[in-house]
Each structure stands twice: as C-alpha cells, then as structure tokens.
C-alpha positions as CSV (number, residue, x, y, z in Angstrom):
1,X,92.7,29.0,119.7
2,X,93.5,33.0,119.9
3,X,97.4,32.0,119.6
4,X,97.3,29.3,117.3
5,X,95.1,31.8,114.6
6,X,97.7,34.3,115.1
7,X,100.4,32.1,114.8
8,X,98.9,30.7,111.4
9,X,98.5,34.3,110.2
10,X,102.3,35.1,111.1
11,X,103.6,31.8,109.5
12,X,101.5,32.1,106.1
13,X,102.8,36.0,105.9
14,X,106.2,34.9,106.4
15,X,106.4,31.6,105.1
16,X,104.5,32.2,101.5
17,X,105.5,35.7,101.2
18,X,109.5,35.3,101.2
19,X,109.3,32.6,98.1
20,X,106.5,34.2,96.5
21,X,109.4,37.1,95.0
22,X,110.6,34.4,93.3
23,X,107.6,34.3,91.3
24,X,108.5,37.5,89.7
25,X,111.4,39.8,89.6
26,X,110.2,42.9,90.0
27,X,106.3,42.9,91.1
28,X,104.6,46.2,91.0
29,X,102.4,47.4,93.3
30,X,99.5,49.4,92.3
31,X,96.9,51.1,94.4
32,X,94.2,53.9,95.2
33,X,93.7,56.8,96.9
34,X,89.8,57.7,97.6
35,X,88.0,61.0,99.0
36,X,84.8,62.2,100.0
37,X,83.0,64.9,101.7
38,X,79.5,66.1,102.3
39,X,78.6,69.4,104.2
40,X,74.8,70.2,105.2
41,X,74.0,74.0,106.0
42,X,70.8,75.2,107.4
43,X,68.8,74.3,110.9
44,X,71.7,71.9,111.0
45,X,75.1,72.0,110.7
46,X,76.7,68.6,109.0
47,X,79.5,67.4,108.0
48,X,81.2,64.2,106.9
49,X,84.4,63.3,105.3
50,X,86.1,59.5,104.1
51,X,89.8,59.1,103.0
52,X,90.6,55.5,101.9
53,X,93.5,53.9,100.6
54,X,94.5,50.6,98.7
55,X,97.4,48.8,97.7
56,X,98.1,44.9,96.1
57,X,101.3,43.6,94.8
58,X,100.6,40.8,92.5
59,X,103.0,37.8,91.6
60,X,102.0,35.2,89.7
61,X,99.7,32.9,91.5
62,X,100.0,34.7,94.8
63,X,98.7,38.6,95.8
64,X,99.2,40.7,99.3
65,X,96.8,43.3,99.6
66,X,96.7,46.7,102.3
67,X,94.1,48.7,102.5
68,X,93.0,51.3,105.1
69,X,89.8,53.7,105.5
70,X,89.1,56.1,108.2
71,X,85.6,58.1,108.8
72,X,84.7,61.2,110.8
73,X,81.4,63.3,110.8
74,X,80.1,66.0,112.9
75,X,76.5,67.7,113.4
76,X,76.1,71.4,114.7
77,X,80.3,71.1,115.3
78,X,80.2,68.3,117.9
79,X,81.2,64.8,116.6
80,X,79.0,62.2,116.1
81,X,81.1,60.1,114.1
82,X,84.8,58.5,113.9
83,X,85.9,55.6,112.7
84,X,89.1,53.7,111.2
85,X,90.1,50.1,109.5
86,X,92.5,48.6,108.4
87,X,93.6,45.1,106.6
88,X,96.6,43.3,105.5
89,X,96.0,40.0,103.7
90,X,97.9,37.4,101.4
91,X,96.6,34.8,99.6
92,X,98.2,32.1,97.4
93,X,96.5,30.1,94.1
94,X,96.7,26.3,94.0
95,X,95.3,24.0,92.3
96,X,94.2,22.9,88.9
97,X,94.2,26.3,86.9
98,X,94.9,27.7,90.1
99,X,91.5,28.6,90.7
100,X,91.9,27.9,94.4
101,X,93.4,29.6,96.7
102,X,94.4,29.7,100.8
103,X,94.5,33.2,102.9
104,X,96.1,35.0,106.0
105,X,94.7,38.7,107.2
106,X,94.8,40.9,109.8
107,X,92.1,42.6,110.4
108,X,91.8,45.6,112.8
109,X,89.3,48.5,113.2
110,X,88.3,51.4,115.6
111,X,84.3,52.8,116.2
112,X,84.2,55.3,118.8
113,X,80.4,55.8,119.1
114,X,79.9,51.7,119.0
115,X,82.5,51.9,121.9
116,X,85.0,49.9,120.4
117,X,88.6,51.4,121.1
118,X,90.2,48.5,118.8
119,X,89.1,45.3,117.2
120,X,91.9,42.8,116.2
121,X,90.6,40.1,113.9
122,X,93.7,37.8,112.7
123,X,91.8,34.8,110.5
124,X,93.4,31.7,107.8
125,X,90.8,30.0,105.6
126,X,90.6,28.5,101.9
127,X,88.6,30.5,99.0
128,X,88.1,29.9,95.1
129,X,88.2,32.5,92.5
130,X,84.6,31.5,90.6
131,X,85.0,34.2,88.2
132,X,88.4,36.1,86.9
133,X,87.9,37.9,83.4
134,X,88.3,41.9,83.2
135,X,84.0,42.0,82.6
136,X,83.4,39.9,86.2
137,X,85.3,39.0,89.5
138,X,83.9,36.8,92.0
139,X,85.6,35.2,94.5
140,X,84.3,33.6,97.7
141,X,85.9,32.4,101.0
142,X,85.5,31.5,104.6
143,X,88.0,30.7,107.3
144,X,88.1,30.8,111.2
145,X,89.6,33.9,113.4
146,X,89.8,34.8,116.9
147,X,88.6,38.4,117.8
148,X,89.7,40.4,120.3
149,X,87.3,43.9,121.6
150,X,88.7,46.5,123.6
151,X,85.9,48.4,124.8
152,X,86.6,52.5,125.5
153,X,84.0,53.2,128.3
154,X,85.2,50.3,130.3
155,X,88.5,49.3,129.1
156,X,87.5,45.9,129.8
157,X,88.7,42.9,126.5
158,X,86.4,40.9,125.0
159,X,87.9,37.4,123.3
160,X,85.7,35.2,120.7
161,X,86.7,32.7,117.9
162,X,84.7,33.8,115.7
163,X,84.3,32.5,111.1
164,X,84.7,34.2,108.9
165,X,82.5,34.3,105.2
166,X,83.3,36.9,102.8
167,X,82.5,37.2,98.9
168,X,84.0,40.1,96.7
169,X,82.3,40.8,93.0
170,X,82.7,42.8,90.9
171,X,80.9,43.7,86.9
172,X,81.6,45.7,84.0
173,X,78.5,47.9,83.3
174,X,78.1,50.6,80.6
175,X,81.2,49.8,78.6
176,X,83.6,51.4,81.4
177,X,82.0,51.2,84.3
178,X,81.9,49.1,87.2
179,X,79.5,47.9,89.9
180,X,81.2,46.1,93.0
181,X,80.2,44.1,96.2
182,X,82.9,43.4,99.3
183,X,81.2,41.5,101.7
184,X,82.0,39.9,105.4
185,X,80.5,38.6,107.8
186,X,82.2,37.2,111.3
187,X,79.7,34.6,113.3
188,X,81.1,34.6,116.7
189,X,81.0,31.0,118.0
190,X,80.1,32.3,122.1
191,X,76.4,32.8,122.2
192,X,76.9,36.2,123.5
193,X,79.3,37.5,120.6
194,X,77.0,37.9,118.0
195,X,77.3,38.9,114.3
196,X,79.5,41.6,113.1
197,X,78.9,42.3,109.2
198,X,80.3,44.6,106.7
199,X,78.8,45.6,103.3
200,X,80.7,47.8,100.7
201,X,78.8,48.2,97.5
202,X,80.6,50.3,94.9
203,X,79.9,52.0,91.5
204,X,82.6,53.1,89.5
205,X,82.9,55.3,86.7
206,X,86.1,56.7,85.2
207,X,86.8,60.4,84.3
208,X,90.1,60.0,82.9
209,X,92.9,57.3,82.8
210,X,93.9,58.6,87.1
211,X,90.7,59.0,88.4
212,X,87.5,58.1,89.0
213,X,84.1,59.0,90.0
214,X,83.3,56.8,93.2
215,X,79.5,56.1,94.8
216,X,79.7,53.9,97.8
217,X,77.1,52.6,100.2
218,X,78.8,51.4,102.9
219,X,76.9,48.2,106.2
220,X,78.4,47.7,109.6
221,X,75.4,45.7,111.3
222,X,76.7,44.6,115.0
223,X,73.8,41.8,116.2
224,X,75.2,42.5,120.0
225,X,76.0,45.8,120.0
226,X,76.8,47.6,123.7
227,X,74.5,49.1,125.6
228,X,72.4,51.8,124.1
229,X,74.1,51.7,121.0
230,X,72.7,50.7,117.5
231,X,73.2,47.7,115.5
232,X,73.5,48.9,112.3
233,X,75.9,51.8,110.4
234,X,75.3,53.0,107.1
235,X,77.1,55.8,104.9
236,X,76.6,57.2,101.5
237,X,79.9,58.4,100.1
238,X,80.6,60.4,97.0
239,X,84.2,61.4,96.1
240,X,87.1,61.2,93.6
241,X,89.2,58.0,93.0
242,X,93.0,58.2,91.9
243,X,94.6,55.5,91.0
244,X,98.2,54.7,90.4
C-alpha cells in the first residue's frame, strides 16, 4: 500500500500539474509570511517563537498549495520545544460547477520532544468545496495515506496506512475580519497506531492592505504517543501577517 500511495501522489503531481498551465498563461502565485514571539521574565525564563509561511498558485479549476511552519520554545534557556511541517498539495475541480474536487499531498513533519525525528505522510483522496463565496469557505475531504515515523531515541521506523479527514472553513466577521478552522485528522488502520490530529483555529484582522494581525490556537493530539510523552500539544500565537 506504502508504494502504491506514493506512487498516486507522484503521478497526480505530475500528471495534473503539467496540463493544468494550460489553464492559464501566466498563474500568480500569492502567499504569506507569518511571525510570532512571546517572552516571559520573572521566576521563569520563557520564550517562544513561530515563523510560517504559505504559498498557492491558482489556475482555473485546479490549485497547488506549499506551506511550511516551524516552532521553537525554551524555559530558563534550555529547550523544551521544536518543531517543523511542511505540505505540498494539488487538487483539481470536476464536476458539475466544479464543486468537486480530487487531491495529492505530501505531508512531512518533525517533533523533537514527542520523539519523532520525521513523519512522511503522502495521501490521494476526493473532497467537495460546500461553500466558496469571499464571506464563507468550507471545504471537506478524506482520502487514504501511508505514514512512515522515524523515531529519534531509537532510530527504529514505524509504517501504518493510515485515512485521512480534513475540513478547512473559513468566515467573514466584523466587516474585515476573519475567523478560520484547518482541521485533520489521520486514523491509523493498525490497532497500535492510533490517532494523530491537528487543529489550527485562526482569527484574522487586517492592519493595512500587507499585513495582518494574526491570533492562532494551534492541537496536535497523538492517541499513542511514546513512552512518557504527552498526547496532546497546544500553542497560543500572536504575531504579524504579511501577505503578498
């Protein structure tokens, strides 16, 4: 299963992302650039800092999407927190109003203190865009994967086929402001693999036409998580968005 999921991921990539130019002849990219800190003084020491970064280059019916966010924190000037993702995904409309559409990602991520040296999470699936005016988004999928888990303490790799649900809104509030939800959630299909989820809640607000004021609350919940090690993550971010 592990090869054919990749091998799906590579095809759709290559196969619906060649023709897709065709679609448009000159598609723009446009993306973000997001930062955060927060710095505690007192009986403790604490510091945290998040740098993300987003891209999508839109044709017609058809949209590839990067993004990347990377996390570190320390207490009393000893880390106690680092952490990276990554994704890459395309996905094609089809269908009547082309409401529906089909998916490829790569997904790949990096939690030190959940002993995870790298996660590799290539998945295909079908999704359908519910809602798709400027005032609300909401699109939900699901599809199959195969994860793969190096673990740093042991260097031993973990493989599970794992599915894959996710659901992205997203709502105009307050005129100019916006209130989103990016949510995923991988059942592993072995008993033993468990239940990795990942919450992003968002509000928006912008201060000029580049740049925004960003909140974010941010899940990783692990239902089989390594030895002595917690099953849920949470962070609280506040920092500048640029967009361009």
């Amino acid at each position: 299963m592990k090869k054919a999921v990749c091998l799906l991921c590579v095809a759709g990539f290559v196969a619906f992302a060649l023709p897709a130019r065709a679609q448009e002849t000159d598609p723009k990219w446009t993306g973000s650039v997001f930062a955060g800190i927060n710095q505690q003084s007192g009986n403790t020491k604490k510091a945290a800092g998040n740098l993300s970064a987003a891209a999508a280059r839109k044709m017609e019916t058809s949209e590839l999407s990067l993004k990347s966010n990377i996390s570190y924190s320390e207490s009393n000037r000893m880390m106690d927190g680092q952490k990276w993702d990554a994704l890459a995904r395309y996905a094609l409309d089809f269908g009547q109003d082309y409401n529906w559409y089909n998916f490829y990602q790569m997904y790949v991520d990096h939690d030190y203190f959940a002993d995870v040296d790298y996660r590799i999470t290539p998945s295909v699936g079908l999704g359908y865009h519910i809602a798709r005016s400027e005032d609300w988004t909401w699109d939900a999928d699901a599809g199959l994967g195969y994860r793969i888990t190096k673990h740093r303490s042991t260097d031993e790799t973990d493989d599970d086929p794992t599915a894959l649900l996710h659901t992205f809104m997203k709502k105009r509030f307050f005129e100019k402001s916006f209130l989103s939800e990016d949510l995923t959630v991988y059942p592993g299909f072995s008993s033993d693999a468990g239940v990795l989820v990942r919450s992003e809640t968002a509000f928006t607000n912008p201060l000029t036409e580049s740049f925004d004021l960003q909140l974010k609350y941010i899940v990783d919940l692990n239902t089989e998580p390594g030895v002595g090690k917690k099953k849920t993550d949470t962070q609280f971010i506040a920092g500048l968005n640029y967009k361009f």
